[in-house]
N, CA, C and O of each residue as an XYZ file, in Angstrom:
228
protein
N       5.307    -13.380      8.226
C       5.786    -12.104      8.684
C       5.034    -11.758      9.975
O       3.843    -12.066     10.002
N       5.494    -11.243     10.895
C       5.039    -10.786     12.719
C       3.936     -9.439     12.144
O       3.955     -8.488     11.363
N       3.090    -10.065     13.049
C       2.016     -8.584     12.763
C       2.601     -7.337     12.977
O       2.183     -6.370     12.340
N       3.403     -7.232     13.689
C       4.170     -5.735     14.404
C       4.686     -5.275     12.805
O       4.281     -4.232     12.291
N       5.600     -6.176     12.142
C       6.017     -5.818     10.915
C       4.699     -5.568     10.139
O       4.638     -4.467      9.591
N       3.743     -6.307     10.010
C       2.752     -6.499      9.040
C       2.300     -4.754      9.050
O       2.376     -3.918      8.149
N       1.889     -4.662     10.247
C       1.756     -2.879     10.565
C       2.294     -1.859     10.315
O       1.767     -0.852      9.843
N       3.496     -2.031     10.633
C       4.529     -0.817      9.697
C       4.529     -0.325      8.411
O       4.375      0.773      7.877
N       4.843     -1.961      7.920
C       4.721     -1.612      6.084
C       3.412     -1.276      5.456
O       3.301     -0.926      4.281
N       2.687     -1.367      6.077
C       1.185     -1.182      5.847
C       0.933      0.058      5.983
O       0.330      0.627      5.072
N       1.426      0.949      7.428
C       0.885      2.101      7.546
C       2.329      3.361      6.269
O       2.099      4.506      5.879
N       3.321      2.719      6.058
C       4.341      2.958      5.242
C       3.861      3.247      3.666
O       4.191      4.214      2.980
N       3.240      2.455      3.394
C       2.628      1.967      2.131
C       1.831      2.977      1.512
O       1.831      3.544      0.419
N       0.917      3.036      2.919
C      -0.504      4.125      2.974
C       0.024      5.822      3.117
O      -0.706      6.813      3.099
N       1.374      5.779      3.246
C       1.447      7.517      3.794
C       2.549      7.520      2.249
O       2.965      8.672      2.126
N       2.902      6.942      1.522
C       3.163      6.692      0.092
C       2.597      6.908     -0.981
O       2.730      7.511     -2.046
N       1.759      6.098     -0.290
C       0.438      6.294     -1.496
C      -0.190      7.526     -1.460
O      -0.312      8.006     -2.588
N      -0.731      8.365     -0.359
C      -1.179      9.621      0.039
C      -0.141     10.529      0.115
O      -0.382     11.626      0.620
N       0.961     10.281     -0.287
C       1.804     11.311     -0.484
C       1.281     11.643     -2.434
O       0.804     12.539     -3.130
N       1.708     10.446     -2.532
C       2.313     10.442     -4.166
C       0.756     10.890     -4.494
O       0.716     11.801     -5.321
N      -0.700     10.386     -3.963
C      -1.398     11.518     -4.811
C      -1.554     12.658     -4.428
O      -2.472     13.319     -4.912
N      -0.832     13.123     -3.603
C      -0.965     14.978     -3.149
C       0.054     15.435     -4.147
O      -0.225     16.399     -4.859
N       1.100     14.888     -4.253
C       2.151     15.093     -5.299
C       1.603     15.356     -6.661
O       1.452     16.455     -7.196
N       1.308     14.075     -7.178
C       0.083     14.050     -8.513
C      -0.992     15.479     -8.521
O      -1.018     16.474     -9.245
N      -1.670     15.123     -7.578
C      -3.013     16.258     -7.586
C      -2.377     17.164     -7.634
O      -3.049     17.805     -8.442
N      -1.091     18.139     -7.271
C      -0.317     19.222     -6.931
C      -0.049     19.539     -8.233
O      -0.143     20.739     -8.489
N       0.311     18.686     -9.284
C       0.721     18.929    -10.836
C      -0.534     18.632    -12.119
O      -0.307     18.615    -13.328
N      -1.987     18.395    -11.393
C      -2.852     18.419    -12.132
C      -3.092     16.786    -12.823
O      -3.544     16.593    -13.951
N      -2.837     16.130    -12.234
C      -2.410     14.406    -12.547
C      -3.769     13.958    -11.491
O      -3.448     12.860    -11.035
N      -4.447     14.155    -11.209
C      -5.448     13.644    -10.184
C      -5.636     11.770    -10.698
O      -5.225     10.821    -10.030
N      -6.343     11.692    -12.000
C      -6.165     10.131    -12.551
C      -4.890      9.905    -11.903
O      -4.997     10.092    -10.691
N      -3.927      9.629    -12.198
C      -2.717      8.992    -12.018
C      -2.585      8.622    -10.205
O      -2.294      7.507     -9.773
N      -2.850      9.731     -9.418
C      -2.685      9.829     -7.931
C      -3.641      8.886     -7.697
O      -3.353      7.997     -6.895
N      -4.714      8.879     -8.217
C      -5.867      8.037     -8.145
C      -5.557      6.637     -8.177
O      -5.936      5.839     -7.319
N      -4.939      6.384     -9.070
C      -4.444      5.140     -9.155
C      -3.465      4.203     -8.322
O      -3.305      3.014     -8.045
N      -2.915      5.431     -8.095
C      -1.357      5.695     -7.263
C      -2.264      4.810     -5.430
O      -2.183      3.769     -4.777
N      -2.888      5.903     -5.412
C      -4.243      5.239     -3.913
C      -4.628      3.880     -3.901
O      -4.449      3.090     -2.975
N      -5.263      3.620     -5.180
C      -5.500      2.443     -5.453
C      -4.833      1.207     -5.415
O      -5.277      0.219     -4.830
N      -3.610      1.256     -6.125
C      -2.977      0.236     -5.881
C      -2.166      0.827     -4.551
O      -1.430     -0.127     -4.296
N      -1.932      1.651     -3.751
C      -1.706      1.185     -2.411
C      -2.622      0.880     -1.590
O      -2.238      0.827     -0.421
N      -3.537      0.692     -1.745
C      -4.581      0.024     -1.076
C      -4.779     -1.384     -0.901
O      -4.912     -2.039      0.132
N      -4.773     -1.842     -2.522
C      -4.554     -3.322     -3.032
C      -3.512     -3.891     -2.006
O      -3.890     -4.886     -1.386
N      -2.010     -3.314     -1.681
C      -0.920     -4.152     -1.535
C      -1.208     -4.225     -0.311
O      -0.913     -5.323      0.160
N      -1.820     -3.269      0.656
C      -2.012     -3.240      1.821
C      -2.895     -4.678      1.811
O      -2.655     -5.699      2.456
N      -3.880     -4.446      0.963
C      -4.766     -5.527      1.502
C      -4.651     -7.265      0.900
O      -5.238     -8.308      1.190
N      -3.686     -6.925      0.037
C      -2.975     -8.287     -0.659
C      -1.944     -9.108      0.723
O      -1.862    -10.275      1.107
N      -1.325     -7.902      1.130
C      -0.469     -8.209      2.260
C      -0.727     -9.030      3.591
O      -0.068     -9.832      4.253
N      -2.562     -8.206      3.721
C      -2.945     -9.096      5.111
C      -3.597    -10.334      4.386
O      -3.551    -11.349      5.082
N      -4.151    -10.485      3.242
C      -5.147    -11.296      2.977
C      -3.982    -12.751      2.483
O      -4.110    -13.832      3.058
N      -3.321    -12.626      1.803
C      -2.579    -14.391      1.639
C      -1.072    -14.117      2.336
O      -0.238    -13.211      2.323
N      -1.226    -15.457      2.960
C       0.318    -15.093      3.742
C       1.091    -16.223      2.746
O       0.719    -16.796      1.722
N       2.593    -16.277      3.688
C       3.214    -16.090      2.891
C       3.954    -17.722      2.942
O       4.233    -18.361      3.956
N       4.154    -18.125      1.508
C       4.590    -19.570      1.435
C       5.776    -20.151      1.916
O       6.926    -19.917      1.544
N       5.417    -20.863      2.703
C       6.448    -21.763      3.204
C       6.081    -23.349      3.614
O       5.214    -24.091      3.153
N       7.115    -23.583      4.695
C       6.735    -24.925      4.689
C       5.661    -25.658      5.961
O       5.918    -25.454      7.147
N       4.671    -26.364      5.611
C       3.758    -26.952      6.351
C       3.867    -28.000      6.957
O       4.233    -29.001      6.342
N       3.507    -28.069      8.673
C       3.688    -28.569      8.998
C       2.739    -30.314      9.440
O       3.309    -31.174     10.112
């Protein structure tokens, strides 16, 4: 995937994730939003850290 893309979905991911725990925290769910952060954090960083399978040349 092109870094330009790699960036988007990344900064996409992150305003998701910081939505959904303002959302959470807003209804008294703080654990859950918490989590919610967490694993958007993970995918962000799953995303840059193994790319992606194909074929070698």
């Amino acid at each position: 995937m092109p870094t330009h893309i790699k960036i988007i979905v990344s900064v996409i991911t992150l305003v998701v994730g910081a939505a959904f725990y303002f959302s959470e925290s807003h209804y008294g769910e703080t654990i859950l939003g918490w989590v919610g952060i967490g694993l958007s954090v993970f995918m962000v960083i799953a995303m840059w850290l193994f790319r992606e399978p194909g074929r070698r040349n």
